[in-house]
C-alpha positions in Angstrom: 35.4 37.5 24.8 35.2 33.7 23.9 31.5 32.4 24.1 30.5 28.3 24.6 27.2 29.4 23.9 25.4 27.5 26.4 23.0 30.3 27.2 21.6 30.0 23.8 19.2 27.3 23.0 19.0 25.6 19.8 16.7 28.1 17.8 18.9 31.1 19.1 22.2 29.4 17.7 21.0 28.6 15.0 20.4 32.6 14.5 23.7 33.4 15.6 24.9 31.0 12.6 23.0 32.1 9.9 24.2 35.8 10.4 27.9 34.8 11.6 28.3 32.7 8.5 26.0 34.6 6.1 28.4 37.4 6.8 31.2 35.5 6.0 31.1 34.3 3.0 28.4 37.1 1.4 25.2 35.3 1.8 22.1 35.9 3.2 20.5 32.5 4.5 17.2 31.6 4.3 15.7 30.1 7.8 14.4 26.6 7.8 13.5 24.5 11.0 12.8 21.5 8.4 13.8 19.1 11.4 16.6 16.0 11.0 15.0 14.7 8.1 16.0 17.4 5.4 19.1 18.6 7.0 18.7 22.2 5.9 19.1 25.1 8.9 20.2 27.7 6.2 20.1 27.8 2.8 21.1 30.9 0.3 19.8 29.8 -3.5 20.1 32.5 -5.9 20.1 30.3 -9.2 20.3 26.8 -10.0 22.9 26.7 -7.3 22.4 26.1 -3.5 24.3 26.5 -0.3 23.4 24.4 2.5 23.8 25.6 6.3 23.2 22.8 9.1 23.2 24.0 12.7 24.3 21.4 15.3 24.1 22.6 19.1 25.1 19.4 21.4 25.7 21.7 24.7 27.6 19.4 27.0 27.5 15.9 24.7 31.0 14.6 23.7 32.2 14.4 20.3 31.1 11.0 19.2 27.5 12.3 19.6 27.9 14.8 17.4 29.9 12.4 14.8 27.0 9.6 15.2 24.7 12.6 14.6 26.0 13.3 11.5 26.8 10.1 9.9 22.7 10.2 10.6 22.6 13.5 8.4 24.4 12.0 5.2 21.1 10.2 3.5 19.7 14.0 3.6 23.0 15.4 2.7 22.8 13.3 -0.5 19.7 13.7 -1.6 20.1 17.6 -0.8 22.9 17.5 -3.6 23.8 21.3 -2.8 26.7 22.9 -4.3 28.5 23.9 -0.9 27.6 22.5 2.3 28.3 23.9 5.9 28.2 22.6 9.2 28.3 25.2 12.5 28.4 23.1 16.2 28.9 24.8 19.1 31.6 22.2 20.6 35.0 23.1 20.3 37.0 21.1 17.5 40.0 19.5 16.7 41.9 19.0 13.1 41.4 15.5 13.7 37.5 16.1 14.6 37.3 17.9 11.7 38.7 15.3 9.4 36.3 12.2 10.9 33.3 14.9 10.2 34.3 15.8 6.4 34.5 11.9 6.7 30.4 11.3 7.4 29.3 14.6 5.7 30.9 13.2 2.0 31.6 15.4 -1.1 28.9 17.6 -0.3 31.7 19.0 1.7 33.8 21.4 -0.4 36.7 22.0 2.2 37.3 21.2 6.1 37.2 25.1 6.4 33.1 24.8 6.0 33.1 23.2 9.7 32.4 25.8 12.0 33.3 24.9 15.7 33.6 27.2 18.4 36.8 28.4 18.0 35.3 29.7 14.3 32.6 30.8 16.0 34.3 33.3 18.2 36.3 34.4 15.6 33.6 35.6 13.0 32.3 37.3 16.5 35.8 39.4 16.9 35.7 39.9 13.0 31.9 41.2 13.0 31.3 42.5 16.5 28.0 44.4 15.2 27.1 41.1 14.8 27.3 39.7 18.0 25.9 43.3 20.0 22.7 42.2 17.8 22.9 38.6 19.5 21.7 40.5 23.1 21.4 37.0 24.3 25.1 36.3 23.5 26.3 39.5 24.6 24.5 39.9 27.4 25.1 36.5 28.4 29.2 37.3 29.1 30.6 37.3 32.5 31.9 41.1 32.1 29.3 42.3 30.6 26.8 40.3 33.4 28.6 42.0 36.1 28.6 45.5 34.9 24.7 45.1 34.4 24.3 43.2 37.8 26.3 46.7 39.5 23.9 48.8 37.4 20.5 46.9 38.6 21.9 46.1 42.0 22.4 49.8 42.8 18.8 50.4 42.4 17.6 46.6 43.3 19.4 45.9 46.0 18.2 42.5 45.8 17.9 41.0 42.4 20.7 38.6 41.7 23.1 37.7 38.4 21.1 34.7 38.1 17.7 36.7 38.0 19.4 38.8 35.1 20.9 36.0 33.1 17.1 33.9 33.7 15.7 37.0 32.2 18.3 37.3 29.5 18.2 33.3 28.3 14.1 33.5 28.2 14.0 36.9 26.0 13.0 36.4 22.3 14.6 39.1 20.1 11.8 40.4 18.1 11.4 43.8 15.8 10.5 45.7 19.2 13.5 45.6 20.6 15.5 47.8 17.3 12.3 49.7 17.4 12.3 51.0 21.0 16.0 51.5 21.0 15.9 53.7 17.4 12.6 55.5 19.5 14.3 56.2 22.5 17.7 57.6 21.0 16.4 60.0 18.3 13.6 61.2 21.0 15.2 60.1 24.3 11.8 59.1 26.1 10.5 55.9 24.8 6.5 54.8 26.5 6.3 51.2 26.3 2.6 50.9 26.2 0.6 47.0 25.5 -2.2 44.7 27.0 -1.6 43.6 30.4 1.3 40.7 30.5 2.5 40.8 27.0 6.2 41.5 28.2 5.8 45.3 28.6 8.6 44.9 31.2 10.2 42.6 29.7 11.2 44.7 27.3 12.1 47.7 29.1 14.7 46.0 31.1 16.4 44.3 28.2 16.6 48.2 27.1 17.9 49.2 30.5 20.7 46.0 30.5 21.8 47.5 27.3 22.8 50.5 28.5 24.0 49.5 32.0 26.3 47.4 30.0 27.5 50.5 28.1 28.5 51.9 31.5 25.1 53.9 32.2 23.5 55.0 35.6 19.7 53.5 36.3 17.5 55.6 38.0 14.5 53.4 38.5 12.0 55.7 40.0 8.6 55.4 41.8 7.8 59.1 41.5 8.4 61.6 39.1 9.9 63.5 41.9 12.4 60.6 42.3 13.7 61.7 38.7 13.8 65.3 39.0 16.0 64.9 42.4 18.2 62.6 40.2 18.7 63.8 37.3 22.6 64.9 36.4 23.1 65.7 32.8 27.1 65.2 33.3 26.4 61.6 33.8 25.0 58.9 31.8 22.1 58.2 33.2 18.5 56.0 31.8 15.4 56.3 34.2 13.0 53.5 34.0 9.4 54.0 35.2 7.7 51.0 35.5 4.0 51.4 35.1 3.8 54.8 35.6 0.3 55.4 35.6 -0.3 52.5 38.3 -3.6 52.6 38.8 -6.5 49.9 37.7 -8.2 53.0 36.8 -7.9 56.4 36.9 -9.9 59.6 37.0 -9.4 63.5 36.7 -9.0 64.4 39.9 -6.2 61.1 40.1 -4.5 61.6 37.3 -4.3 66.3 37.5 -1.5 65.9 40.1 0.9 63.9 38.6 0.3 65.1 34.5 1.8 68.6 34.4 5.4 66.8 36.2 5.6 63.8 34.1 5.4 66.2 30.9 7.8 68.4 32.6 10.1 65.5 33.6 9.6 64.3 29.5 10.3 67.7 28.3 13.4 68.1 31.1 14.7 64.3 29.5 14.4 65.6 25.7 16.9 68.4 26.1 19.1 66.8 28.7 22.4 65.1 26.0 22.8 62.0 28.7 19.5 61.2 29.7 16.9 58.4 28.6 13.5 57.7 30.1 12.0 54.7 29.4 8.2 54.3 30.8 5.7 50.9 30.6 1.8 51.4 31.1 -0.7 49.4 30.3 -2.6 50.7 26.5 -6.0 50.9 28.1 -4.9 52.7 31.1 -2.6 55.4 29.1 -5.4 56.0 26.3 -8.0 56.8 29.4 -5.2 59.3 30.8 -4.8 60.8 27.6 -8.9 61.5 27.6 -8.4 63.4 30.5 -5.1 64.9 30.5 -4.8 68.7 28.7 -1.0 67.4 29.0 -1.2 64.1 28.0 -3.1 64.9 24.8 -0.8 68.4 24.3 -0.1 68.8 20.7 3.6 70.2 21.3 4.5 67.2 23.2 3.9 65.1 20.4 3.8 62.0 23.0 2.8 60.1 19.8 6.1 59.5 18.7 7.1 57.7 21.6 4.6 55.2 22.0 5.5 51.5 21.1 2.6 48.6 21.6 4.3 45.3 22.0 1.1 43.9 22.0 1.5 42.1 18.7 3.6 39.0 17.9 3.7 37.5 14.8 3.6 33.4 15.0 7.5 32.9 15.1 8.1 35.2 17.9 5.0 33.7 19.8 6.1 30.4 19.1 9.6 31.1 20.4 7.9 32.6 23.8 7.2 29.1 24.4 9.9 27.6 23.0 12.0 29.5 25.4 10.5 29.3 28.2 9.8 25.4 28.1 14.0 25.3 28.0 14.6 28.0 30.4 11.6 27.4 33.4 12.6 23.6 33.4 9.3 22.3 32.4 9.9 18.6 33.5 10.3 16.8 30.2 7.0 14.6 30.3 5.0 17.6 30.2 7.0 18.8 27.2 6.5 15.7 25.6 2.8 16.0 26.0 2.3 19.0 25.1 4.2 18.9 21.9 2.9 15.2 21.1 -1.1 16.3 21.9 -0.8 19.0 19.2 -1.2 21.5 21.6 1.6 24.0 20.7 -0.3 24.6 17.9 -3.5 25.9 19.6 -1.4 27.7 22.1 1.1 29.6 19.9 -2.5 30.2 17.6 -4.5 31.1 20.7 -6.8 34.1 20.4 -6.0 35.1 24.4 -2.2 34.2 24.0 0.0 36.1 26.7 3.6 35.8 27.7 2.5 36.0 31.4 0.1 32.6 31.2 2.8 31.0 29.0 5.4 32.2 32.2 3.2 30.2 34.6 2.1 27.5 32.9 5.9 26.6 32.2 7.4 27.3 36.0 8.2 24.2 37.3 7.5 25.6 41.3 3.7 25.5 39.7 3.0 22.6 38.0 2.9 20.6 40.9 -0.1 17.9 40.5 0.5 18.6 36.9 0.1 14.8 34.8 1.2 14.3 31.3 -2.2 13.6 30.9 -3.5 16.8 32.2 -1.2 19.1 31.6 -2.1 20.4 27.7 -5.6 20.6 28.4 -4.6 22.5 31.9 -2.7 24.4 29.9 -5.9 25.6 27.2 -7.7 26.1 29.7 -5.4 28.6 31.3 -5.2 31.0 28.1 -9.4 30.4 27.4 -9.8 32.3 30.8 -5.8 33.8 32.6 -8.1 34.8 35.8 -8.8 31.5 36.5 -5.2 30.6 37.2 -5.4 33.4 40.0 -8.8 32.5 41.4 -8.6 29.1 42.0 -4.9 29.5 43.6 -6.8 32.8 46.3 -9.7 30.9 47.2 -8.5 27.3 47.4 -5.3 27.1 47.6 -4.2 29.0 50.4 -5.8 30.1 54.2 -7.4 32.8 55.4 -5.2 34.1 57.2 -3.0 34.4 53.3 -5.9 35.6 51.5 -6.4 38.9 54.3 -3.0 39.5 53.9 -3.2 39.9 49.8 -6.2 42.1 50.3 -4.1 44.0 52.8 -1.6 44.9 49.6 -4.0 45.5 47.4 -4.2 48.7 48.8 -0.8 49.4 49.6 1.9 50.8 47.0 2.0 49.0 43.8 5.6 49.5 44.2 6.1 47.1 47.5 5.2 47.7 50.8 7.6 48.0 54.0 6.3 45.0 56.3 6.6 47.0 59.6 3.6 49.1 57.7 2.0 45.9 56.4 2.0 44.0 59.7 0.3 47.0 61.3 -2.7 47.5 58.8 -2.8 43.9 58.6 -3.1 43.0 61.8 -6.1 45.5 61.9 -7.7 43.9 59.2 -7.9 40.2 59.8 -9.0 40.7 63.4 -11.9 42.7 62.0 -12.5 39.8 59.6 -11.8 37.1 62.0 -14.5 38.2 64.3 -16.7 38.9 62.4 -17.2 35.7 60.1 -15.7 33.4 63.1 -12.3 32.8 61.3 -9.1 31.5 64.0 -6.7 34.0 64.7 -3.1 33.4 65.7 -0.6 36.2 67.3 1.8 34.4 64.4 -0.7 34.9 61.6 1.4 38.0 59.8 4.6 35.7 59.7 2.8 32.9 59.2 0.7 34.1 56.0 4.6 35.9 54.5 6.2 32.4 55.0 3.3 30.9 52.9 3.0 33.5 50.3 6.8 34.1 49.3 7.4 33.1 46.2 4.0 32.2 44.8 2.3 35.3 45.5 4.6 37.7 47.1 8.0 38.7 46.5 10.4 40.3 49.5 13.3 42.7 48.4 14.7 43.5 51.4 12.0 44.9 53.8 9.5 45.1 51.2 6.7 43.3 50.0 5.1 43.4 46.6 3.0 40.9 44.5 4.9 38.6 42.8 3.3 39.3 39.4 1.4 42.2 38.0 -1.4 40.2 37.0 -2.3 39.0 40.3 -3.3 42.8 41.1 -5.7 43.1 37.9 -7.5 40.0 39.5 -7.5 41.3 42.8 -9.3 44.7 41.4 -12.4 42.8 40.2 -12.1 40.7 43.8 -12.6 43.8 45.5 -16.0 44.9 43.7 -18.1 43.9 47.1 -19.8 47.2 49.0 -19.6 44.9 52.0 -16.2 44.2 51.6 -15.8 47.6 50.8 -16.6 48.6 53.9 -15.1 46.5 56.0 -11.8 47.5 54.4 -12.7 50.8 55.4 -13.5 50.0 58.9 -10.0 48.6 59.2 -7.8 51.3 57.6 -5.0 52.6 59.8 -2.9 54.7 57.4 -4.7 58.1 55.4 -3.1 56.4 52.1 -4.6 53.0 53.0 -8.1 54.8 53.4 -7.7 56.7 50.2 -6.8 53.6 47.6 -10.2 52.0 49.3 -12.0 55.0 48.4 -11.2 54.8 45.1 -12.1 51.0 44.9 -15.5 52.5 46.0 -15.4 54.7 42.9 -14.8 52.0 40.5 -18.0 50.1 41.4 -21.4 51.0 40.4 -23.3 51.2 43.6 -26.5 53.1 44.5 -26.4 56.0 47.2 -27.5 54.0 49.9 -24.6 52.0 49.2 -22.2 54.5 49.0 -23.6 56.3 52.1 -22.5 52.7 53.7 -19.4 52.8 52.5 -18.7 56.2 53.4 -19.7 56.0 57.2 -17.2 53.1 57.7 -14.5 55.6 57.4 -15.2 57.3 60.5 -12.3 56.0 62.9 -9.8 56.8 60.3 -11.3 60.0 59.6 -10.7 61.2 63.1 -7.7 59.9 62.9 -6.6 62.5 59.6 -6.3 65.2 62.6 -2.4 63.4 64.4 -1.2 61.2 61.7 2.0 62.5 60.4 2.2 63.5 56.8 6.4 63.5 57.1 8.4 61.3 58.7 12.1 61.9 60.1 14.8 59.8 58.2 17.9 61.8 59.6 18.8 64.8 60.9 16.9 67.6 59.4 15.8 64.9 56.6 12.2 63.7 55.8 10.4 61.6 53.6 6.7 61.1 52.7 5.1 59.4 55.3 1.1 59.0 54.4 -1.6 61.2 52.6 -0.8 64.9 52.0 -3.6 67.2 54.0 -5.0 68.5 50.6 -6.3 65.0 49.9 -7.1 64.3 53.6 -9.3 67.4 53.2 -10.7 66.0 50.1 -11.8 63.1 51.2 -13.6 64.6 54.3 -15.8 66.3 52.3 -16.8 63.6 50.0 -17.6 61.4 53.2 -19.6 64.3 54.1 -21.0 64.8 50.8 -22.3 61.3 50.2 -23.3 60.6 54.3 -24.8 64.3 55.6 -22.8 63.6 58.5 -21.7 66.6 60.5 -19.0 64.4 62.1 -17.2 64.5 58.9 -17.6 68.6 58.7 -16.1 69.2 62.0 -13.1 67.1 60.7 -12.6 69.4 57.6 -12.8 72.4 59.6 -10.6 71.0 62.7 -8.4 69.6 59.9 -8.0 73.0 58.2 -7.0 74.8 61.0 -4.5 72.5 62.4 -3.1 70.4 59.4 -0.6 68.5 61.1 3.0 68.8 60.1 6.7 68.2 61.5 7.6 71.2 63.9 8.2 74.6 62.5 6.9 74.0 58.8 3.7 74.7 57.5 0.5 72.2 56.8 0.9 72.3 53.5 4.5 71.1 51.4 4.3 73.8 48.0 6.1 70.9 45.2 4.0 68.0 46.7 0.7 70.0 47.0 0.4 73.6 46.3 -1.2 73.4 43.2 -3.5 70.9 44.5 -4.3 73.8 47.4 -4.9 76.4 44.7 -7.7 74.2 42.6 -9.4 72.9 45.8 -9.8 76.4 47.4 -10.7 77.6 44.2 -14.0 75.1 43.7 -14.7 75.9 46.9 -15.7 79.1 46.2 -17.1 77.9 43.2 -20.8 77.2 43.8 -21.2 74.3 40.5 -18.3 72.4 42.2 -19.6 72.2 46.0 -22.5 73.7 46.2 -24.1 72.0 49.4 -21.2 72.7 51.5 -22.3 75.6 54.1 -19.2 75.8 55.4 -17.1 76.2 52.1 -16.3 79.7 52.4 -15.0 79.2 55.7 -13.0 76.7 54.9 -11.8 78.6 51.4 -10.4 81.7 53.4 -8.4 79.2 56.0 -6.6 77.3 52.8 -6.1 81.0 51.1 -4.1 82.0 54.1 -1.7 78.7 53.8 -1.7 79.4 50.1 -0.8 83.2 50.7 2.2 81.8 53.0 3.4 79.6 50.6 3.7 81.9 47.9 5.4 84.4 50.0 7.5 81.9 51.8 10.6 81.7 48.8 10.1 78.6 47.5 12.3 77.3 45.1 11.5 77.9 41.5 10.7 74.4 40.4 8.2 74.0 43.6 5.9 76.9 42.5 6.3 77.0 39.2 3.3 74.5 39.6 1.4 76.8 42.1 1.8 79.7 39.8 0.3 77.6 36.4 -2.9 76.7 39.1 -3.7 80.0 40.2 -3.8 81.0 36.3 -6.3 77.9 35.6 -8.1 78.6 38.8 -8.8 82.4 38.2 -11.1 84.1 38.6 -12.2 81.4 41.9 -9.0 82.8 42.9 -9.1 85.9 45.3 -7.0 88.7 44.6 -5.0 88.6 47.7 -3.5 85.4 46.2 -3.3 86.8 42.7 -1.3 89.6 44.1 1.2 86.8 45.8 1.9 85.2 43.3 2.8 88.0 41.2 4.9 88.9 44.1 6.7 85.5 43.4 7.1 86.1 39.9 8.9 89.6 40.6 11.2 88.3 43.4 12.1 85.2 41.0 12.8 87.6 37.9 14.8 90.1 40.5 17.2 88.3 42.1 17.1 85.3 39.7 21.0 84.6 40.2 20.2 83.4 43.6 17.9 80.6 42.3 20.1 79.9 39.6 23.5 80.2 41.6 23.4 76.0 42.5 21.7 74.6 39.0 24.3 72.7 37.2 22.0 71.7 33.9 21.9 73.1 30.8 18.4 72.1 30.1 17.0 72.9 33.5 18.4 76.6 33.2 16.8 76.3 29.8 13.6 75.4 30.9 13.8 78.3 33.7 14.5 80.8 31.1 11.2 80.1 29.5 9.0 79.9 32.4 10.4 83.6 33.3 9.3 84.5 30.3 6.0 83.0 30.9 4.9 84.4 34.0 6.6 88.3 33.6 3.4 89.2 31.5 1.2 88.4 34.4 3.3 90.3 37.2 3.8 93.1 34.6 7.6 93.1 34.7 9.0 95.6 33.0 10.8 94.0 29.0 14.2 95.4 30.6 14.4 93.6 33.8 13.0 90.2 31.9 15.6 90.9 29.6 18.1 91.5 32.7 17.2 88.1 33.9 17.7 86.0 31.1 21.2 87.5 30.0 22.0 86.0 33.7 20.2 82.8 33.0 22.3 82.7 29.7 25.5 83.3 31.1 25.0 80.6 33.6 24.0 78.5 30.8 27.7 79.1 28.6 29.5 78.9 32.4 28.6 75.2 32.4 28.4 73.9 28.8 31.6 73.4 28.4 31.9 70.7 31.4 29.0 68.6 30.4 29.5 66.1 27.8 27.5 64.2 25.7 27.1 60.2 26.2 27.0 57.6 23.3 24.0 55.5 23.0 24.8 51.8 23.2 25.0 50.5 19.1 23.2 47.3 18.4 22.7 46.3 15.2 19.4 44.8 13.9 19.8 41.2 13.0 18.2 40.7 9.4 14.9 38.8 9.6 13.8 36.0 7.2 10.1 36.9 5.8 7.6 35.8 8.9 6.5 32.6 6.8 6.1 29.8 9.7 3.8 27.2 8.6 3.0 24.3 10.4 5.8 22.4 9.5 8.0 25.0 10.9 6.3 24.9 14.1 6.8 21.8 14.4 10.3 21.9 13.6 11.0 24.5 16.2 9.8 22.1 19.0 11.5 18.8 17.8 14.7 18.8 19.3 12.8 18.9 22.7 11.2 15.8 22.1 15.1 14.4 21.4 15.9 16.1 24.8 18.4 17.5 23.5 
């Protein structure tokens, strides 16, 4: 592949040269962004004796720019006096270019072969091809190589665009994280990217993923850790990226007990499986609070330890080149670069103690510098990193209209993931006619398409038929926003989907409010409440084919009875009973979906025969034998495996709350699994999945009392469906990139000021 290296700015090429070049001839250069005044880019001194590398990258000027450049270069040259002198330019070059060169540089120029051009260039790149899989922004920059990512992403992302890929790409600055995650996530194959909000988290992840789509791997980006056990194929090559996968502001036990046991599962199912990855981003303070209150988070034999990488710290360089990048990349209008360099502010932004990809990503976008003066735009830009919330706040409350700002709150508590705007326009058209009326704001019939039209692009971003903030960070500022009872509640009043109600709920958590308050908050659930009794927890996508449509009925029964517990109100008690009785569900299943919330069944039936958990509820045992029957019919219904392994692990941690009827079904499970295991096992294709089965028999045959011969029975069968398959999987090679050799992290001032001179050449 032949490069012209126009993806790679200045700083970047001048990379790629040092280690093409250094390779070459057996050096290893020293890195100097001295500027044009001492003409050094390189320099390898191991004596007396020096050799001098200059870096010229004149994208798009003709040859006589680049001559006149040099000729500029020979009072340095001189003085320099070094023993061997070589020039690298990205233009392509002629014999006869070559000749009037060697002709400005003088006899500091040993032979015609020390002028690199691009022809030399791509050469070196064939002879040291490690060389240029380090270079990502090279690589990745190629047209194959851009298209077999852009399939990869597009599969998933049916929207993004090769342009979005290469933008990504050209703004990227390589740093020691990047070797570091990828040696992480192939010697353990889970890798948890976890750092401060905005310090490029994701950024990072996806470089990871491009890697590997460009090897020819499947992504799996997933939503739900169900998402990746439906996926997951160990005959293919496959990386699953999880995107903030604790995505909550905050969490809590009750949160966070669903969802632990599967994503340790799914990391345990990724670590045996030959060709898969899993790559996961959460934010530090988010995943350490999870850890507090996860058994499986904080288990010793997953050793989660190992895969954690905080990106949270830069050293100056890489900062620096955060900004350097995305001033060339963002198309800063050149005036503003100019003042900001000639102010002195780089310096106090690159040195800033709240310095953050994310504010250095909007205070470089072009579409949001408008009003932005040379005058005002380095003090603009301090002021953004002194306090990053500002840059949201003024933008929601002055910028744009009502009718925008009740459609952002409307998202807040949607999916973090995107929202499909059929559901949107429904929840908020409830919404801002609630707050229309009632502080006296207009109100349009056009107000939903209105307020998208407005918002896309600098606030929201549509994929499709989904909606989703435009930037993480606009949703940590929206979280403190929310922190009004009154608001609160008029949220509440509004909410037309189960889910919607329960993400307000737990906004009414996070604030510190006295019980008078939360009594106020809790009554203004009422509509929706009654509403828990008809609407759908499935939805029809084909024939015979359903999806998740809203709230599950465990957690529709959990929040009745904290309504009831914090308002008295026999309203809300009715509705658990009613509720109970008559969960509703499509036609011919049963209330209550075993892999999405049986376990969830167990525990809650167990506390409420458990007087320290609910022990003001008169009607608890009531409503404790109703769920035991659903449980009971669960267990005995044949679930698969993997679905009540779950249930099987609760009714262990909920004993002895649990009855014995249950007890006595799920041992019933456990017997019919280990007897006529070959039915379960006939359609599972993975090695590690059978492996994983093998040991969960041998888990739960103690607590049925199965007999050591028929355990023993059941695993030979296990094992033989095991060696039936292993010979038709393979296993996948890991994408090689090799780590491009660092100069020590010694960048003064001088060097920073280097770094940003050629932009004040525009060149």
């Amino acid at each position: 592949m032949a490069y012209n290296f126009t993806t790679l700015s200045p700083a970047d090429f001048e990379d790629l040269c040092r280690d093409l070049i250094g390779s070459e001839i057996g050096v290893q250069f020293e890195a100097f962004t001295a500027g044009p005044d001492a003409g050094i880019d390189g320099r390898h001194a191991p004596s007396t004796k020096s050799t001098i590398l200059q870096v010229k990258h004149l994208v798009g000027s003709p040859f006589a720019k680049l001559k006149s450049t040099m000729k500029g270069e020979r009072a340095s040259i001189d003085k320099l006096d070094p023993d061997r002198y070589i020039l690298a330019t990205s233009r392509g070059l002629t014999p006869a270019n070559k000749e009037a060169l060697a002709a400005e540089i003088g006899p500091a120029l040993r032979t015609q072969g020390d002028i690199y051009g691009a022809g030399e260039l791509n050469a070196l790149l064939r002879k040291f091809p490690d060389i240029e899989k380090a270079h990502i922004k090279l690589w990745m920059s190629g047209t194959a190589v851009l298209e077999r990512v852009l399939r990869g992403a597009v599969h998933t992302f049916t929207e993004i665009s090769k342009s979005e890929i290469e933008g990504k790409v050209r703004v990227y600055s390589h740093n020691p994280s990047f070797p570091s995650a990828q040696t992480i996530l192939e010697s353990q194959h889970v890798l948890i990217i976890s750092g401060p909000p905005g310090v490029g988290k994701t950024t990072l992840a996806e470089m990871l993923v491009y890697t590997y789509l460009a090897e020819g791997w499947e992504l799996v980006a997933i939503r739900a850790l169900d998402d990746g056990f439906g996926a997951i194929d160990d005959a293919k090559k496959q990386i699953f990226l999880f995107d903030d996968f604790l995505g909550k502001i905050a969490l809590d036990e009750q949160a966070l007990a669903a969802k632990d046991s599967d994503l340790a599962r799914f990391m345990r199912r990724v670590r045996t499986s030959p060709n898969a990855r899993f790559v996961l981003t959460t934010r530090a303070y988010i995943f350490e609070e999870a850890r507090r209150a996860s058994e499986h988070l904080a288990d010793q034999r997953l050793d989660i330890s190992r895969y954690l990488l905080d990106v949270g710290i830069y050293t100056r360089r890489i900062r620096a080149r955060i900004l350097y990048n995305h001033l060339i990349v963002a198309g800063t209008p050149m005036p503003l670069v100019h003042a900001l360099i000639e102010s002195g502010a780089v310096k106090s932004i690159v040195d800033h103690r709240n310095y953050n990809p994310r504010v250095i990503e909007w205070m470089t976008d072009v579409d949001r510098l408008h009003g932005q003066t040379p005058e005002t735009y380095p003090a603009s830009f301090i002021t953004a990193l002194d306090n990053p919330s500002q840059l949201w706040d003024t933008a929601y409350r002055k910028h744009i209209p009502e009718k925008c700002r009740h459609l952002l709150l409307t998202m807040y508590f949607c999916s973090q993931y995107g929202v499909e705007l059929d559901e949107l326009r429904t929840q908020y058209e409830a919404l801002h006619r609630n707050l229309s009326v009632q502080y006296g704001a207009p109100r349009d019939p056009k107000d939903f398409e209105e307020a998208v039209r407005i918002l896309e692009g600098g606030f929201i971003t549509l994929r499709g038929t989904r909606a989703s903030y435009v930037n993480p960070s606009f949703r940590d500022y929206m979280s403190g926003y929310v922190k009004d009872v009154a608001l609160l509640a008029d949220c509440a009043a509004a909410a037309q989907t189960a889910n919607w109600a329960d993400e307000v709920w737990k906004s009414v958590h996070a604030v510190v409010l006295t019980p008078e308050q939360r009594r106020y908050a809790a009554t203004a659930f009422r509509d929706i409440a009654t509403r828990f009794l008809k609407l759908p927890t499935w939805k029809e996508t084909s024939r015979h084919s359903y999806s998740v449509a809203d709230l599950g009925n465990v957690r529709r029964l959990q929040l009745l009875l904290a309504w009831w517990t914090e308002t008295g109100d026999d309203y809300f008690s009715e509705l658990v009973m009613k509720l109970a009785q008559h969960p509703p569900a499509p036609r011919g299943w049963s209330g209550y979906s075993g892999w999405r919330e049986g376990a969830e069944l167990i525990e809650l039936t167990g506390k409420l025969r458990d007087e320290d958990y609910y022990p003001h509820v008169p009607f608890a045992e009531d409503l404790a034998d109703l769920l035991e029957d659903d449980i009971v019919g669960l267990l005995e219904h044949g679930m698969g495996f993997d679905e009540f392994e779950g249930m099987l692990d609760a009714v262990e941690d909920a004993y002895p709350a649990t009855s014995q009827r249950i007890q006595e079904a799920a041992h019933a499970a456990i017997r019919r699994e280990i007897y006529e295991v070959e039915v379960s096992i006939s359609d599972v294709d993975s090695e590690s999945t059978l492996e994983d089965h093998a040991k969960a028999l041998e888990k739960f045959a103690p607590r049925a009392s199965i007999p050591q011969e028929a355990l023993d029975r059941a695993l030979s069968k296990v094992k033989a469906r095991i060696d039936e398959i292993a010979e038709s999987t393979s296993v996948a090679s890991s994408p090689s990139t090799r780590s491009i050799p660092r100069e020590s992290d010694n960048f003064d001032d001088a060097a920073l000021a280097s770094l940003f001179a050629p932009l004040l050449r525009n060149v």
